[in-house]
HTML snippet that shows the backbone in 3Dmol.js (N, CA, C, O; Angstrom):
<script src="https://3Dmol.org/build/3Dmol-min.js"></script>
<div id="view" style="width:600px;height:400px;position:relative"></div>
<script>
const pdb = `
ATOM      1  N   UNK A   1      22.374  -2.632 -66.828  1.00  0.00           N
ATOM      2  CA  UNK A   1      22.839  -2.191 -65.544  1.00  0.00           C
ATOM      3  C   UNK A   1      24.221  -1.573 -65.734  1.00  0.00           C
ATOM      4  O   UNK A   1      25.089  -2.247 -66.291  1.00  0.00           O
ATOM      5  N   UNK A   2      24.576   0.096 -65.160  1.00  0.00           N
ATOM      6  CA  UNK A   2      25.872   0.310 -64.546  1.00  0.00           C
ATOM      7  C   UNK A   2      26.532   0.098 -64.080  1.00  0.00           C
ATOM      8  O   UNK A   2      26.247   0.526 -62.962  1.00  0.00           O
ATOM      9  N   UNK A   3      27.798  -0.521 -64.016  1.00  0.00           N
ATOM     10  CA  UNK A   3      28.050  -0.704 -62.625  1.00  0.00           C
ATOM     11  C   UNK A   3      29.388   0.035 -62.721  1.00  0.00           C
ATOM     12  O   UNK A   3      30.055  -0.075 -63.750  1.00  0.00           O
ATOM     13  N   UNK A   4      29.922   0.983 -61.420  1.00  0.00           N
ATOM     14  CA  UNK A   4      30.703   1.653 -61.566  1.00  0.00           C
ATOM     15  C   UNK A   4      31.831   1.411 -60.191  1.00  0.00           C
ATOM     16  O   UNK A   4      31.511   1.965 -59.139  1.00  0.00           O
ATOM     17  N   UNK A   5      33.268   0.502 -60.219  1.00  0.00           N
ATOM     18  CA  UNK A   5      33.994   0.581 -59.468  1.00  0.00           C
ATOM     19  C   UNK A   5      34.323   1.773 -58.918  1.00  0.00           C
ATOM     20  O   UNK A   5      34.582   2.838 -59.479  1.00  0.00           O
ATOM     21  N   UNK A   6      34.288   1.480 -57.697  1.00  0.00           N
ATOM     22  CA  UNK A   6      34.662   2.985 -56.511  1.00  0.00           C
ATOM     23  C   UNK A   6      35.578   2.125 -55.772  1.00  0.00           C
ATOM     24  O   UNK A   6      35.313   1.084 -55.170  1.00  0.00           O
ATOM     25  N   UNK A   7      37.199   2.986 -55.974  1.00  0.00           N
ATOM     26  CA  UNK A   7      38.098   2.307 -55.109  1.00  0.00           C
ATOM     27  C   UNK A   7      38.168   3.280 -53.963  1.00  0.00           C
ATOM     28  O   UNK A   7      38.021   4.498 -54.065  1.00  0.00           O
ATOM     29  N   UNK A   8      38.487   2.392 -52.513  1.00  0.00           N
ATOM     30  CA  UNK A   8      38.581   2.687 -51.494  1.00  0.00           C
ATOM     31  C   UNK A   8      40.199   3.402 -51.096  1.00  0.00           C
ATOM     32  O   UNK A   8      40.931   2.509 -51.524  1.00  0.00           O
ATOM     33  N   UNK A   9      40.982   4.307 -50.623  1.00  0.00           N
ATOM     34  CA  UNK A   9      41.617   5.062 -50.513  1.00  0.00           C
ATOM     35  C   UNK A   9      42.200   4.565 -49.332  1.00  0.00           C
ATOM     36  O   UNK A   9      41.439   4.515 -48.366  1.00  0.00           O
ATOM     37  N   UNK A  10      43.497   4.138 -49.145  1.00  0.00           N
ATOM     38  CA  UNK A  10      44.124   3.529 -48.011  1.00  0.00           C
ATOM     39  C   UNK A  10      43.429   2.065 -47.235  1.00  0.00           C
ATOM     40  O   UNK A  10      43.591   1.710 -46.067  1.00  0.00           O
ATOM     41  N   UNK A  11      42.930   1.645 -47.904  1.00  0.00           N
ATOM     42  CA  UNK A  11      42.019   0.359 -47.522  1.00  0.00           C
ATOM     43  C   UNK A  11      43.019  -0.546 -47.145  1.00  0.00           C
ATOM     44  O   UNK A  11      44.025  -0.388 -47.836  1.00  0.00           O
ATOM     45  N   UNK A  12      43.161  -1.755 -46.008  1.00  0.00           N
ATOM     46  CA  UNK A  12      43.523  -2.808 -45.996  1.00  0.00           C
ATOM     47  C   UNK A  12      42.889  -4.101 -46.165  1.00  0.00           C
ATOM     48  O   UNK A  12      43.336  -5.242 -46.285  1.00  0.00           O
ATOM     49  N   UNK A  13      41.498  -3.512 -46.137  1.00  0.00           N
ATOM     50  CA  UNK A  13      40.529  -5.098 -45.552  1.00  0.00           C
ATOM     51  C   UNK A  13      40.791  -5.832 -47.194  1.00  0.00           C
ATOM     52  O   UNK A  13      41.091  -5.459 -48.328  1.00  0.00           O
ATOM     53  N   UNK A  14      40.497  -6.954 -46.547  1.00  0.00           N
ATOM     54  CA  UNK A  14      40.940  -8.140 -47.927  1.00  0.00           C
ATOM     55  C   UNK A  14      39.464  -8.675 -47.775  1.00  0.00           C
ATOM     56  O   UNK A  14      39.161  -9.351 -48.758  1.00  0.00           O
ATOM     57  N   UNK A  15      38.545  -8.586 -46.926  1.00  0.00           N
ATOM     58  CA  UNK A  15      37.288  -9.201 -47.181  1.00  0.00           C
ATOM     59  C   UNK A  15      35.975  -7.826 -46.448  1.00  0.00           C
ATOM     60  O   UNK A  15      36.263  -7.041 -45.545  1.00  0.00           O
ATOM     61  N   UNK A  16      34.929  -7.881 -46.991  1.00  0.00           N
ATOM     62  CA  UNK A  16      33.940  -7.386 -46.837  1.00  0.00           C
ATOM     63  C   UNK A  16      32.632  -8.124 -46.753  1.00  0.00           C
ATOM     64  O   UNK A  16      32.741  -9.348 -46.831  1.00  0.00           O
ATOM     65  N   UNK A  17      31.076  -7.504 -46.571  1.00  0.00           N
ATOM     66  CA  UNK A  17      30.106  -7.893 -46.186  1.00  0.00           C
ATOM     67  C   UNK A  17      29.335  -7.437 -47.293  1.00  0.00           C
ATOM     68  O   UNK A  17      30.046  -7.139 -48.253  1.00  0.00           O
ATOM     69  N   UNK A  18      27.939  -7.262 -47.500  1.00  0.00           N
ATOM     70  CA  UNK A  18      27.473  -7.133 -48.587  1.00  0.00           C
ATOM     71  C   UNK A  18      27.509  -5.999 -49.089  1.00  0.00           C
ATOM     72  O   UNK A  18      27.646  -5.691 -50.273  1.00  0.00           O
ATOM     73  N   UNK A  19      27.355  -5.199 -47.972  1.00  0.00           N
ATOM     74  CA  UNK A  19      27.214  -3.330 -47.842  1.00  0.00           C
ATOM     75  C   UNK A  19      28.343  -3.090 -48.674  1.00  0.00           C
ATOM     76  O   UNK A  19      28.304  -2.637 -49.818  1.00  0.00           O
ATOM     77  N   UNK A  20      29.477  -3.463 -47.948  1.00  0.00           N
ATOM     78  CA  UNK A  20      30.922  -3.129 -48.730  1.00  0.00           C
ATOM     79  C   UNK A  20      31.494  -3.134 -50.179  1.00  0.00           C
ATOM     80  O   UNK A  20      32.123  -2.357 -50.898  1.00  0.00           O
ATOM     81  N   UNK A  21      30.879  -4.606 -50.271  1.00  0.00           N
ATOM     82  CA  UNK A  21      30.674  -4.726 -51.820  1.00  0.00           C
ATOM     83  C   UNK A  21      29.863  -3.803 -52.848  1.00  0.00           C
ATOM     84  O   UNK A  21      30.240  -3.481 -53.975  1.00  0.00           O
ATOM     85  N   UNK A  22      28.591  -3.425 -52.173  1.00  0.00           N
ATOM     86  CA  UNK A  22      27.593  -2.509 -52.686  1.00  0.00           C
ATOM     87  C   UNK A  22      28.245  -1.259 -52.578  1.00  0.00           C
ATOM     88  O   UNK A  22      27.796  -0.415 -53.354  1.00  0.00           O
ATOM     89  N   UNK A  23      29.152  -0.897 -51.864  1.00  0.00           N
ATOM     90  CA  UNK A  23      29.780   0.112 -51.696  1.00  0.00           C
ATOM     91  C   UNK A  23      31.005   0.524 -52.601  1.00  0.00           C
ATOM     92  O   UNK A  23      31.171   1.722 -52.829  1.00  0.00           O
ATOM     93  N   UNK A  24      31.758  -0.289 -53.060  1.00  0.00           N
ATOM     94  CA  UNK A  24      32.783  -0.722 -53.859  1.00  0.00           C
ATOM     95  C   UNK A  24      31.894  -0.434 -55.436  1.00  0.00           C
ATOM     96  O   UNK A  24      32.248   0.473 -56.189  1.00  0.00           O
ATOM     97  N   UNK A  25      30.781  -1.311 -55.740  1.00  0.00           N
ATOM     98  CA  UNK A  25      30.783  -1.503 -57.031  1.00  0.00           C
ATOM     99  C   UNK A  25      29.365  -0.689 -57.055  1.00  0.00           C
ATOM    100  O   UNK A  25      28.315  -1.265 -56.770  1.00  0.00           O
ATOM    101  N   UNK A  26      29.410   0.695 -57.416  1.00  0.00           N
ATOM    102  CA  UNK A  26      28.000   1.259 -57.517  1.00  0.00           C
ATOM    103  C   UNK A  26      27.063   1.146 -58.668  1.00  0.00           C
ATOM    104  O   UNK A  26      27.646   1.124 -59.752  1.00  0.00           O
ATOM    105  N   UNK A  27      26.072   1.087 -58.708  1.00  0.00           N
ATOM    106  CA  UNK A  27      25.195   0.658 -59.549  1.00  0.00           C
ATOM    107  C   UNK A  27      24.597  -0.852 -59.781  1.00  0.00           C
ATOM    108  O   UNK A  27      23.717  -1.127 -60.597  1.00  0.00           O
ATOM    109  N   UNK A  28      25.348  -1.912 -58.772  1.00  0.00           N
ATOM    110  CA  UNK A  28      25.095  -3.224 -58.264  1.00  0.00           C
ATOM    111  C   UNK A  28      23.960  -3.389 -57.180  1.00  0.00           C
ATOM    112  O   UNK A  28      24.018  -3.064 -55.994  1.00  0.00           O
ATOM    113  N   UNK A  29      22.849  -4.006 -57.908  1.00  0.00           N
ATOM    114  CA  UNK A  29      21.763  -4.191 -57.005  1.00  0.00           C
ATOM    115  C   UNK A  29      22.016  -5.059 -55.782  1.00  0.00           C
ATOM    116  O   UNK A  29      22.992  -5.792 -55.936  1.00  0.00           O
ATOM    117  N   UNK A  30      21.359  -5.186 -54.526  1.00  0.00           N
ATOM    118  CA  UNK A  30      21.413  -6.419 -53.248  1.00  0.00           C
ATOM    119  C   UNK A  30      21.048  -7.817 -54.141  1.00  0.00           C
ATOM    120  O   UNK A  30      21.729  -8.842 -54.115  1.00  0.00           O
ATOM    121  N   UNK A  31      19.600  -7.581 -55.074  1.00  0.00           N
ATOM    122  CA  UNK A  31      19.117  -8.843 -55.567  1.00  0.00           C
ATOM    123  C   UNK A  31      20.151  -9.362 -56.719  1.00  0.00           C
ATOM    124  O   UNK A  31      20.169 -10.563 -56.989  1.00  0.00           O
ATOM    125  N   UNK A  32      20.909  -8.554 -57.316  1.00  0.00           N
ATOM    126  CA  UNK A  32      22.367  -9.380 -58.546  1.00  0.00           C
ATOM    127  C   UNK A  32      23.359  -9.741 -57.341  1.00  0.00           C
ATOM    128  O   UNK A  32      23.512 -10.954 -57.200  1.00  0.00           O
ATOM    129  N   UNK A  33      23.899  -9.120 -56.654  1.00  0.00           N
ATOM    130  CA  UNK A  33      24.576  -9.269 -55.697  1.00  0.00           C
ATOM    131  C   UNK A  33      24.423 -10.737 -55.231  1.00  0.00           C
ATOM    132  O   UNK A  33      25.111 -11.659 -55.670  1.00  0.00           O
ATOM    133  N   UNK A  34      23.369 -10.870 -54.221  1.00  0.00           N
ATOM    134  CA  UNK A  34      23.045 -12.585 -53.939  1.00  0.00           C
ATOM    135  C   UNK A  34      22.631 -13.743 -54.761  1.00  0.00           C
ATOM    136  O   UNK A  34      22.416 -14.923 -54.484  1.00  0.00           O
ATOM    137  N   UNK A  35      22.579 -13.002 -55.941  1.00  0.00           N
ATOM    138  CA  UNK A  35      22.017 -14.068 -56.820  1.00  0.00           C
ATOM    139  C   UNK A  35      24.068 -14.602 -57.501  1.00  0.00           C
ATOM    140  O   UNK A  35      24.368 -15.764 -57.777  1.00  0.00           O
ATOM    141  N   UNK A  36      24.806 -13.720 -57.571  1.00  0.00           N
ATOM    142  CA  UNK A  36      26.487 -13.758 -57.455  1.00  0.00           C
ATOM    143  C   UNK A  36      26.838 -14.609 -56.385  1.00  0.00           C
ATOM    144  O   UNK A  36      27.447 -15.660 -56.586  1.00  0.00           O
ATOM    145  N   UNK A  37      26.519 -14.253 -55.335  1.00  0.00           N
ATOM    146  CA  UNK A  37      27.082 -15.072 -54.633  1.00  0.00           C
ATOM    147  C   UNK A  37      26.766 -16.596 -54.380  1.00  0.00           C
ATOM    148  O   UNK A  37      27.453 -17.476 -53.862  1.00  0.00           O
ATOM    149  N   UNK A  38      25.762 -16.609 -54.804  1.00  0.00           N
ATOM    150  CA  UNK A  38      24.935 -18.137 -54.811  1.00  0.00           C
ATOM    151  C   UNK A  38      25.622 -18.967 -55.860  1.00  0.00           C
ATOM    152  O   UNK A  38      25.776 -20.179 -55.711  1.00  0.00           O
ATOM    153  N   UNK A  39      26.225 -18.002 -57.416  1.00  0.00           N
ATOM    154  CA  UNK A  39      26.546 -18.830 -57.874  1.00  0.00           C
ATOM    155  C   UNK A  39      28.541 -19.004 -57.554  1.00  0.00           C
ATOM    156  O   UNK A  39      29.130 -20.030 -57.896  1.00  0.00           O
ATOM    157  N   UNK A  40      29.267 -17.828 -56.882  1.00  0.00           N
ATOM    158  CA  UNK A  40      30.228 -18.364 -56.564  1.00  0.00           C
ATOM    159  C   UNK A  40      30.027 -19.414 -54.914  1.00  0.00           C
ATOM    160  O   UNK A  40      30.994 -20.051 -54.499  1.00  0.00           O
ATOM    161  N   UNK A  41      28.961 -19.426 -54.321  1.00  0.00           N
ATOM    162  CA  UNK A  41      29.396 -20.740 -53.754  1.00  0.00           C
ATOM    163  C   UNK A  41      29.143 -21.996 -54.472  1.00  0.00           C
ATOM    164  O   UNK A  41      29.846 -22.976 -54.222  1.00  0.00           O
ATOM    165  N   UNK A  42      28.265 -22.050 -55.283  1.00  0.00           N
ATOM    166  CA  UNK A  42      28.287 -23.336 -56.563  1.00  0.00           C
ATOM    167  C   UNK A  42      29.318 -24.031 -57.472  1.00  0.00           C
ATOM    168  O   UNK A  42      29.367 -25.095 -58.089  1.00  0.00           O
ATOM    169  N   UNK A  43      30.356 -22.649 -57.230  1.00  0.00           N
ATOM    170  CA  UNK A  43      31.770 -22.778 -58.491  1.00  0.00           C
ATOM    171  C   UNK A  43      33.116 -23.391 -57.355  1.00  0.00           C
ATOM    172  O   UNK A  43      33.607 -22.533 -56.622  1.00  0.00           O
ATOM    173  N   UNK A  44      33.515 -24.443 -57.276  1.00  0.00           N
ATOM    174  CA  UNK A  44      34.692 -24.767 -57.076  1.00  0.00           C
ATOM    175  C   UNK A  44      35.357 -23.790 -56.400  1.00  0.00           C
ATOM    176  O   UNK A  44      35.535 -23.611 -55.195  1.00  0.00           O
ATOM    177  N   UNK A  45      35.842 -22.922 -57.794  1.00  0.00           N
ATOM    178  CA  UNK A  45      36.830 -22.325 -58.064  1.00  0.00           C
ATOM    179  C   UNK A  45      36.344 -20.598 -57.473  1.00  0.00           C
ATOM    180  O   UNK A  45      37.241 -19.796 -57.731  1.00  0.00           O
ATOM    181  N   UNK A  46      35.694 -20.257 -57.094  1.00  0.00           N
ATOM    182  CA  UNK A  46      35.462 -19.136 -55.956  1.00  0.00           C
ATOM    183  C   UNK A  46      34.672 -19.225 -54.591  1.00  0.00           C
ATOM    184  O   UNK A  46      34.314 -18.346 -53.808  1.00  0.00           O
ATOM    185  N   UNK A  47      34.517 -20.685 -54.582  1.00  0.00           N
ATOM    186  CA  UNK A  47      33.837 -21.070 -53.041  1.00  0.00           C
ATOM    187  C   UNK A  47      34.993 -20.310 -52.442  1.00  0.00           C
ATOM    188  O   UNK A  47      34.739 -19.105 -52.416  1.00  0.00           O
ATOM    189  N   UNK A  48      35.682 -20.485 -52.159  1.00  0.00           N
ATOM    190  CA  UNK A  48      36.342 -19.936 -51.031  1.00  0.00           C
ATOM    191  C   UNK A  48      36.233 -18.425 -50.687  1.00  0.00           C
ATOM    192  O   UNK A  48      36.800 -17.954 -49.701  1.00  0.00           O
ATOM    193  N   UNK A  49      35.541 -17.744 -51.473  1.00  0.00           N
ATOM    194  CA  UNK A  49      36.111 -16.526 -51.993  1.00  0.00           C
ATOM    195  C   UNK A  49      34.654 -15.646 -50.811  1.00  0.00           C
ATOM    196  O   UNK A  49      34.570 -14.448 -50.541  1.00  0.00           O
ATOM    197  N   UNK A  50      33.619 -16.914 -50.306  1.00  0.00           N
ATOM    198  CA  UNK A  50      32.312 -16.210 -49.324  1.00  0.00           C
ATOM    199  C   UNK A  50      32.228 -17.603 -48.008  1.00  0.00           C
ATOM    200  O   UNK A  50      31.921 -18.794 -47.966  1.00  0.00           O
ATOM    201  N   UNK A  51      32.699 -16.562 -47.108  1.00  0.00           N
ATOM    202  CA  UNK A  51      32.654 -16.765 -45.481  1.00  0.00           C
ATOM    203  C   UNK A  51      31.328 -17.107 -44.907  1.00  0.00           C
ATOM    204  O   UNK A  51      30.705 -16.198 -45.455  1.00  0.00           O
ATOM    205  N   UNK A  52      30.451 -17.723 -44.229  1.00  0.00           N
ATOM    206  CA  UNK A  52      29.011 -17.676 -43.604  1.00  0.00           C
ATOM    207  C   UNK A  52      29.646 -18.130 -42.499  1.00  0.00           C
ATOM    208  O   UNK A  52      29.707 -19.355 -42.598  1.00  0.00           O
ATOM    209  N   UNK A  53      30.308 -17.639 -41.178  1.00  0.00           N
ATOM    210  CA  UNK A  53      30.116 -17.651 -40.071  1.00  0.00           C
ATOM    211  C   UNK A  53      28.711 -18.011 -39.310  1.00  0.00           C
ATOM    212  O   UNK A  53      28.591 -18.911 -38.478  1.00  0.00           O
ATOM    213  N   UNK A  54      27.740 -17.191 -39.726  1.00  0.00           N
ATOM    214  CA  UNK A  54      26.604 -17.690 -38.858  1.00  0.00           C
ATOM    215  C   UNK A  54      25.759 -17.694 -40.394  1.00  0.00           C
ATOM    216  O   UNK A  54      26.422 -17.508 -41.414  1.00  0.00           O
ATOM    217  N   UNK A  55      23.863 -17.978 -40.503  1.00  0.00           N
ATOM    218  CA  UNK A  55      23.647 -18.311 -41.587  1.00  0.00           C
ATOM    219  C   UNK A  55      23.132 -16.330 -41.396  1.00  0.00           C
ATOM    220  O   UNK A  55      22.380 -15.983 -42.307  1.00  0.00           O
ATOM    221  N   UNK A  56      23.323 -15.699 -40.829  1.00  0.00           N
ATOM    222  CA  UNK A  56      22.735 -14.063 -41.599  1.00  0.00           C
ATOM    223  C   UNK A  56      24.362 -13.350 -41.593  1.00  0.00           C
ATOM    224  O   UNK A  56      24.256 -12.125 -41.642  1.00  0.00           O
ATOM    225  N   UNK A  57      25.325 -13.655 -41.561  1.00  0.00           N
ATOM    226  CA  UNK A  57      26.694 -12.691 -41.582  1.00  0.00           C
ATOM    227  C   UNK A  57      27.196 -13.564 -42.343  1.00  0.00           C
ATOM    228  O   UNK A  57      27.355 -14.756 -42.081  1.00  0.00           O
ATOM    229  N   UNK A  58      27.523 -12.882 -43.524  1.00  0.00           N
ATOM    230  CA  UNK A  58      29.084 -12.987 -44.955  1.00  0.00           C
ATOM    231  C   UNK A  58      29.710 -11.886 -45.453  1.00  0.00           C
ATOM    232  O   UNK A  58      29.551 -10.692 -45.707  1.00  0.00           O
ATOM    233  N   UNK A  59      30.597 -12.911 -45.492  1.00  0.00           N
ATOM    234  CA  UNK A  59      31.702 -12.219 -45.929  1.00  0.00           C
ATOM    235  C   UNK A  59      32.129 -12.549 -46.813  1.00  0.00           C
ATOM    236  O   UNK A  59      31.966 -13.724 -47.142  1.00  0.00           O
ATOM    237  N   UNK A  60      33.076 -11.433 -47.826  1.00  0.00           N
ATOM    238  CA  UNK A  60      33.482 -11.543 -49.214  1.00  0.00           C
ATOM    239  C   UNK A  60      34.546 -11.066 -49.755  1.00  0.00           C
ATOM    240  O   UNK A  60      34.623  -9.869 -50.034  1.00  0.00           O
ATOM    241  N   UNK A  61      36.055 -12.382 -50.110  1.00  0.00           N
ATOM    242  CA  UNK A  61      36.674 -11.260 -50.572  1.00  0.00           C
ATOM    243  C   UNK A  61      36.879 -10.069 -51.234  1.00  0.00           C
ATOM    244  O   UNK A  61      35.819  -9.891 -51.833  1.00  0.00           O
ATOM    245  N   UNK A  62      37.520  -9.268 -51.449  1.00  0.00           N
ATOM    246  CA  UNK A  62      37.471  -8.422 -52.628  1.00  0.00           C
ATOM    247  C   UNK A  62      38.342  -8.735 -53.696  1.00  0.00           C
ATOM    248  O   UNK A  62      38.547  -7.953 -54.624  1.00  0.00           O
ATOM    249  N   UNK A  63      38.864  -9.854 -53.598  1.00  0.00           N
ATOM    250  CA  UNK A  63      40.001 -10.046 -54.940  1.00  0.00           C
ATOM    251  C   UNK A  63      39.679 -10.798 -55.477  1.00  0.00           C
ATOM    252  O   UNK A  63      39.835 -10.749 -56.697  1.00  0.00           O
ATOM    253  N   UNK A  64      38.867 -12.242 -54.696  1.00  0.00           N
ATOM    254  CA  UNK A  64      38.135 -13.295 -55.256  1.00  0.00           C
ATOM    255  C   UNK A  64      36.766 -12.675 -56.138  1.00  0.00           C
ATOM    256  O   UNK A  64      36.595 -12.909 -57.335  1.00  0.00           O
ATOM    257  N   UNK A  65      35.895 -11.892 -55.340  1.00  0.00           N
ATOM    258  CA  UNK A  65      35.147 -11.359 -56.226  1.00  0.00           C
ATOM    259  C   UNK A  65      35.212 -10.507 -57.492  1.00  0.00           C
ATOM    260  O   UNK A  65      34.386 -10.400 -58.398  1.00  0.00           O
ATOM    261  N   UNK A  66      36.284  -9.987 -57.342  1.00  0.00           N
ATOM    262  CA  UNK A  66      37.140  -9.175 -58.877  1.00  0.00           C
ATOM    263  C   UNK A  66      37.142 -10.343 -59.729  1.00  0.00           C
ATOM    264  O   UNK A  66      36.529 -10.313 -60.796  1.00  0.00           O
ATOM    265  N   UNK A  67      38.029 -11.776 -59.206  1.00  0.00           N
ATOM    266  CA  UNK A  67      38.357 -12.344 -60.220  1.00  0.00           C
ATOM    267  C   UNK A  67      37.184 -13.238 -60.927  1.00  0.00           C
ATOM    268  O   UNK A  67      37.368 -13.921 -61.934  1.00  0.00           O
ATOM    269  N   UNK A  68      35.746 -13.096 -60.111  1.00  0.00           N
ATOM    270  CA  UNK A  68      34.402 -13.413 -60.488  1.00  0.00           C
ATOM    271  C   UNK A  68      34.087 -13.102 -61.429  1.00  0.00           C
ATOM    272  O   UNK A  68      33.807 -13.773 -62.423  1.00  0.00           O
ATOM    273  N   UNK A  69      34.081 -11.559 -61.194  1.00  0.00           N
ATOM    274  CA  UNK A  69      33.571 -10.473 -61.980  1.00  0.00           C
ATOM    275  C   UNK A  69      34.275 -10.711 -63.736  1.00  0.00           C
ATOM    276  O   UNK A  69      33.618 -10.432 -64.739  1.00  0.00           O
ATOM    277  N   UNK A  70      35.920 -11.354 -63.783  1.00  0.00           N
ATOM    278  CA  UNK A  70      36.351 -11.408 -64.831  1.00  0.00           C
ATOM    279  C   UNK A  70      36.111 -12.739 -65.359  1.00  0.00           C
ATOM    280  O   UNK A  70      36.463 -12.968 -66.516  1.00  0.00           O
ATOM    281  N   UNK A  71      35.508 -13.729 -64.605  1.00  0.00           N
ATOM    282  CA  UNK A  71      35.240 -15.104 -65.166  1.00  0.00           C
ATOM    283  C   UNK A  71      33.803 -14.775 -65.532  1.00  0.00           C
ATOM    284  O   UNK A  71      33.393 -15.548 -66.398  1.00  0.00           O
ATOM    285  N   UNK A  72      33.008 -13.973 -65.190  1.00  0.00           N
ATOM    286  CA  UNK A  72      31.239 -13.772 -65.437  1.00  0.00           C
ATOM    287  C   UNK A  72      31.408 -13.242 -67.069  1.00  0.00           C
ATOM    288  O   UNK A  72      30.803 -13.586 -68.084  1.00  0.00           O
ATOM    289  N   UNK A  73      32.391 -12.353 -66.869  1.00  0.00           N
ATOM    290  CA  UNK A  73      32.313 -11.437 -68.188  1.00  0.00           C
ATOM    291  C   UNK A  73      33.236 -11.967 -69.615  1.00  0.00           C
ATOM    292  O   UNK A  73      33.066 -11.762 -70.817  1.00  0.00           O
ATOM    293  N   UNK A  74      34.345 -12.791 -68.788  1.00  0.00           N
ATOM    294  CA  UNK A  74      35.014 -13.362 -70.086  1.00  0.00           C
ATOM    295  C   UNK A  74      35.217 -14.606 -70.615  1.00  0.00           C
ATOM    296  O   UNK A  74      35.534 -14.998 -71.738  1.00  0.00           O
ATOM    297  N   UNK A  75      34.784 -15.549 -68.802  1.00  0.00           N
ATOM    298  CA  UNK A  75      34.805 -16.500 -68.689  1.00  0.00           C
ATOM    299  C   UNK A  75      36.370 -17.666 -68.165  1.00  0.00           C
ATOM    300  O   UNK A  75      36.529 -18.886 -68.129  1.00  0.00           O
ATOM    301  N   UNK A  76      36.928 -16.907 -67.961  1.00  0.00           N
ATOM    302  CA  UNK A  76      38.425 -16.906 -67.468  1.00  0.00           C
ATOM    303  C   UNK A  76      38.751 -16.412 -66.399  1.00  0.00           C
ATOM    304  O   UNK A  76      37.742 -15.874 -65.942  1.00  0.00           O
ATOM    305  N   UNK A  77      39.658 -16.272 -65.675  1.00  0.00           N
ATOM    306  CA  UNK A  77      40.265 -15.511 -64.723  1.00  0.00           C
ATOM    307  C   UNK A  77      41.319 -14.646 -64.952  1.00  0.00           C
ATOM    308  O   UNK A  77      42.321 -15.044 -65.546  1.00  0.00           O
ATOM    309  N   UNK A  78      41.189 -13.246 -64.459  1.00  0.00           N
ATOM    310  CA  UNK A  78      42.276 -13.054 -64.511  1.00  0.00           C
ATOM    311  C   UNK A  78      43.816 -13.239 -64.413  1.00  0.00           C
ATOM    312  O   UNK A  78      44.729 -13.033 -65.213  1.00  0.00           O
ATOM    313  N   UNK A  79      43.774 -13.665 -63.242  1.00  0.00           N
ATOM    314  CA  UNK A  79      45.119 -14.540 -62.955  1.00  0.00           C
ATOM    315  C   UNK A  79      45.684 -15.011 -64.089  1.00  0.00           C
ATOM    316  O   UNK A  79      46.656 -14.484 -64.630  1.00  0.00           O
ATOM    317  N   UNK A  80      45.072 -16.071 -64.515  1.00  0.00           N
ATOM    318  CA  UNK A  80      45.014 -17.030 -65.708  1.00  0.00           C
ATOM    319  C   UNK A  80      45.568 -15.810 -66.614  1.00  0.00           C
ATOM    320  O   UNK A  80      46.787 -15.641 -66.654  1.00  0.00           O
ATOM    321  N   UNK A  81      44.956 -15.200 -67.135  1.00  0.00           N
ATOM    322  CA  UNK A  81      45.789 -13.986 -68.665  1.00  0.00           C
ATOM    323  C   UNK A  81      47.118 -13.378 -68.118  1.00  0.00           C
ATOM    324  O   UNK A  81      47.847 -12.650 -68.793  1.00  0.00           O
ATOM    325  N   UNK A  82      47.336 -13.712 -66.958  1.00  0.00           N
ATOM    326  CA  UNK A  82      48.829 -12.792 -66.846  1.00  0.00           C
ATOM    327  C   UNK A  82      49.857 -13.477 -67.257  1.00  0.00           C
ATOM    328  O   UNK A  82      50.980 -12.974 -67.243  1.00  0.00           O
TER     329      UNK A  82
END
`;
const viewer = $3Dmol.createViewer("view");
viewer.addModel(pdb, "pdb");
viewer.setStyle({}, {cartoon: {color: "spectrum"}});
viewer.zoomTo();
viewer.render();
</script>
């Protein structure tokens, strides 16, 4: 799989929905996508990072999920290497 960051241009939002995310990271399927998020609500350490207001609307940071993206791939956080 590709997956190709597309940054957003004057953006403020600090959290998004699934679309957004799919929108952000192109070449990211819906089915990797939820199968991600299932496992950051499993992890401690990025629960916080997905909102369920009701059980069909979430939300997702975008910084928490970055720092997903660097614990999936390196197993660490970014934070952590600075």
């Amino acid at each position: 799989m590709k997956v190709k960051f597309v940054p957003v241009a004057n953006s403020r939002a600090e959290w998004g929905n699934k679309s957004a995310i799919l929108q952000r990271y192109e070449g990211l399927n819906i089915y990797t996508l939820n199968r991600w998020i299932s496992e950051m609500r499993n992890n401690k350490k990025f629960r916080s990072g997905v909102i369920n207001p009701t059980h069909k609307i979430v939300f997702i940071s975008f910084e928490i999920f970055e720092e997903f993206l660097y614990w999936k791939q390196y197993g660490y956080s970014k934070v952590n290497a600075k």
